[in-house]
N, C-alpha and C positions, 0 to 999 in steps of 0.2 A: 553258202556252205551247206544249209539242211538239201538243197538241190541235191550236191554232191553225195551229202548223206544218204537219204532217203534213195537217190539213185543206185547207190551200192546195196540198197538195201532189199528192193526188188526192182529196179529199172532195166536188167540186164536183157527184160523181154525187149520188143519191137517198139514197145510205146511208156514213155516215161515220163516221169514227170517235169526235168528240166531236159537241158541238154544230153546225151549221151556221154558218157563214162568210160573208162577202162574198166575193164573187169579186175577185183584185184583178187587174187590167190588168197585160199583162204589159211589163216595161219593155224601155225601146226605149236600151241604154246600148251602149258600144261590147263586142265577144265575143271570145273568145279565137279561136287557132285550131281547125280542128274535129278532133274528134278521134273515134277509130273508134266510132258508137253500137252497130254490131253487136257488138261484145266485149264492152257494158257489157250489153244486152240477152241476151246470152247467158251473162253472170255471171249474172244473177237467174235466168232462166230456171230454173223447177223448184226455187228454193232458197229455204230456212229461213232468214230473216236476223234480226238484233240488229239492232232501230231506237235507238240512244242520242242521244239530244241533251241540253247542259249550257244551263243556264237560271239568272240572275241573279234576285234578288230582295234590290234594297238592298244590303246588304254580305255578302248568302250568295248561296250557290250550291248546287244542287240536280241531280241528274240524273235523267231521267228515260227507261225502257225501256220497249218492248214488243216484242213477235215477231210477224213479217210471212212471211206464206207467198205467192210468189212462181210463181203455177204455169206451166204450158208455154201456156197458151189464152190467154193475157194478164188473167187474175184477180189479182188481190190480197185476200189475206183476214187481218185480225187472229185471231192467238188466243190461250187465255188458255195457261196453266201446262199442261194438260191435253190440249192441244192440240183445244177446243173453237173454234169460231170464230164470234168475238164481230159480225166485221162484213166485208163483201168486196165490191168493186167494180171496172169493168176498168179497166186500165191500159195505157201505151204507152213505149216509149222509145223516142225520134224526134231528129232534127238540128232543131236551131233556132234563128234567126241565127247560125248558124257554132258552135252548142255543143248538146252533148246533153242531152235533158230528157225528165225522166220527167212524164207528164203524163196527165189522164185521156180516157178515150176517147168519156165520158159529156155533157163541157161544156168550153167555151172559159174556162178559167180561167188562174191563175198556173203557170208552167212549174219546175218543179223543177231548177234545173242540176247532172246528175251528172258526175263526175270518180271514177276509180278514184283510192286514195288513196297515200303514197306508197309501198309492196311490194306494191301491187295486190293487197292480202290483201282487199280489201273496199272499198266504193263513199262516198265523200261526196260529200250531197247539201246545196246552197244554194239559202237565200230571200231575199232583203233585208237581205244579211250574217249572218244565222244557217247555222251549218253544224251537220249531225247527222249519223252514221255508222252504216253498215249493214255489219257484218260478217256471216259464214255461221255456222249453229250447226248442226254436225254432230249433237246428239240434242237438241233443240228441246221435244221434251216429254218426260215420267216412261219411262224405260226399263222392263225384265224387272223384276221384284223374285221372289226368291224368300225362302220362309218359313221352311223344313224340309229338311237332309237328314240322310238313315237310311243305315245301313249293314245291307241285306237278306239278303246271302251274305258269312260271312266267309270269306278268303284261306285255302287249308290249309297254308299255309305263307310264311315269310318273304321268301320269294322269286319265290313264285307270285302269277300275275295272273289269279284265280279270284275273286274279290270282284265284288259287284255293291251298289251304290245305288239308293235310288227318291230322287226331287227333287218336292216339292211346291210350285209356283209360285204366289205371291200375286196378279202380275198381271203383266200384258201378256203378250206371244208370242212368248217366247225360242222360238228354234230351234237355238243351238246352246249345250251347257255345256259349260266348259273348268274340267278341276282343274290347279293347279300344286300343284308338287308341292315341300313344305317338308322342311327338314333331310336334302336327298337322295333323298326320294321324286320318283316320273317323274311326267311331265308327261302326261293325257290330253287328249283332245276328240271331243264326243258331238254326233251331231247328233239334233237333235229334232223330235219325238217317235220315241224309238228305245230300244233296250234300255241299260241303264247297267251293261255286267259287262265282265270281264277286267280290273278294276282288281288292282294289286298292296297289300300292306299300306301302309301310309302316314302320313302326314298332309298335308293338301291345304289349298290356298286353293282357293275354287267361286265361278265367275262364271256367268252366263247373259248372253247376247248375241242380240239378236234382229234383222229385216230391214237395222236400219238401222244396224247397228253401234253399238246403245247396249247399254251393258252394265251388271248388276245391281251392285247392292254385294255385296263377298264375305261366306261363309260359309266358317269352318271346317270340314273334317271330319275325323276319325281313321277310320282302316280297320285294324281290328287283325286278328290272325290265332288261330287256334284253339290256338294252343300256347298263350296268354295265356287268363283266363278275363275276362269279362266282368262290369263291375258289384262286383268283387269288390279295384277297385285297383290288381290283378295285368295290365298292358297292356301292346303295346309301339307308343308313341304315333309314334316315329321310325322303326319300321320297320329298325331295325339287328340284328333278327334275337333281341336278349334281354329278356325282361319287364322292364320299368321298375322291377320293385322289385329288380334285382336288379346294375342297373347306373343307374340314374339318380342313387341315394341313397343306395347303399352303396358303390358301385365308383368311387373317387376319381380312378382310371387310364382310365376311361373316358372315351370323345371327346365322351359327350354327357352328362357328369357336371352335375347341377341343370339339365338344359337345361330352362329355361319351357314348351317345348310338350307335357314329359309331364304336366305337373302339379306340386304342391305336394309339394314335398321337406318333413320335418322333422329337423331335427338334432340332434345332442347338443350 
């Protein structure tokens, strides 16, 4: 049914999104008052929307989505997950008996009537008493992913911000990485492609964030310092200045006694 929707709604060019449609005549009933097309015209403008529309089927109900890329030229393009695009044609948003409509620029077909909806977060669009909603989606497809981080120079000290990391990136084109910093470690941000040093000992949550402000899933990291050795058990995962073995799991007076982020305590 959104098929047939959204095909009445600009499919009437040569390329659409489902099957091929009738064109239906558009109706001649009485309009509301008019209301600004340039605001709704410059809502799309340039933006990533959520097409949902809810659809009956006997005593269910179903929804159905897809994502509409909305460019500055008057293009409309589907695409999938990936941000491939499955199908595009141009479009217009124009006054029409007294109400604004998205329509295509291709053929004289059915007129779409948009209305911003009600916190003008986002535009509904009606057919023939079906309404479907177009909100914006700020990262639209797969953001940064990263794979791997290393810790390449350790800190010489517990205090010092002499540590460096390398970051191996799965995919996309982060440009910038940000560590937070857990149990009292500092906050960094690295732009990219750039050197990753001055870090202090730590333990960090790591995002990557790329053009569009979408951002990776985190990764952990530790940055321990040379007074601890490495591999060996002996760390200090919080960055409080003493080896975990000698305040995590034996020092009961300590502020970060069993804290989860050094590791597996055992006890008597």
């Amino acid at each position: 049914m959104l098929m047939r929707f959204f095909a009445l709604l600009l499919a009437c060019p040569l390329v659409s999104f489902g099957a091929m449609v009738p064109c239906i005549p558009v109706s001649e009933t009485p309009v509301n008052p008019v209301v600004d097309c340039a605001a709704l015209a410059t809502f799309l403008e340039d933006e990533v929307m959520a097409l949902s529309y809810t659809a009956s089927v006997g005593a269910s109900c179903f929804t159905i989505e897809t994502t509409i890329y909305f460019d500055a030229s008057g293009t409309a393009s589907e695409w999938d997950a990936n941000g491939n695009v499955l199908a595009s044609f141009p479009y217009t948003v124009m006054e029409s008996g007294g109400q604004c409509v998205l329509a295509s620029t291709a053929a004289t077909c059915a007129e779409q009537i948009l209305a911003f909806n009600a916190d003008e977060s986002g535009i509904d669009m009606t057919l023939d008493g079906m309404v479907a909603s177009m909100l914006p989606i700020t990262c639209a497809v797969l953001g940064p992913e990263l794979s791997s981080l290393e810790t390449t120079a350790i800190p010489t000290g517990p205090a010092i911000a002499d540590g460096e990391i390398e970051v191996t990136i799965a995919s996309g084109t982060p440009n910038a990485l940000s560590l937070a910093g857990q149990n009292g470690s500092s906050d960094y941000s690295f732009v990219l492609p750039g050197l990753l040093q001055g870090i202090a000992p730590g333990n960090y949550s790591v995002t990557a964030t790329d053009a569009d402000d979408c951002t990776s899933d985190a990764l952990t990291l530790i940055v321990p310092y040379a007074q601890c050795c490495i591999g060996c058990g002996v760390y200090d995962a919080d960055a409080d200045g003493i080896c975990d073995d000698s305040d995590n799991c034996t020092d009961r007076t300590a502020s970060n006694y069993a804290d989860p982020a050094n590791g597996t305590c055992t006890f008597d």
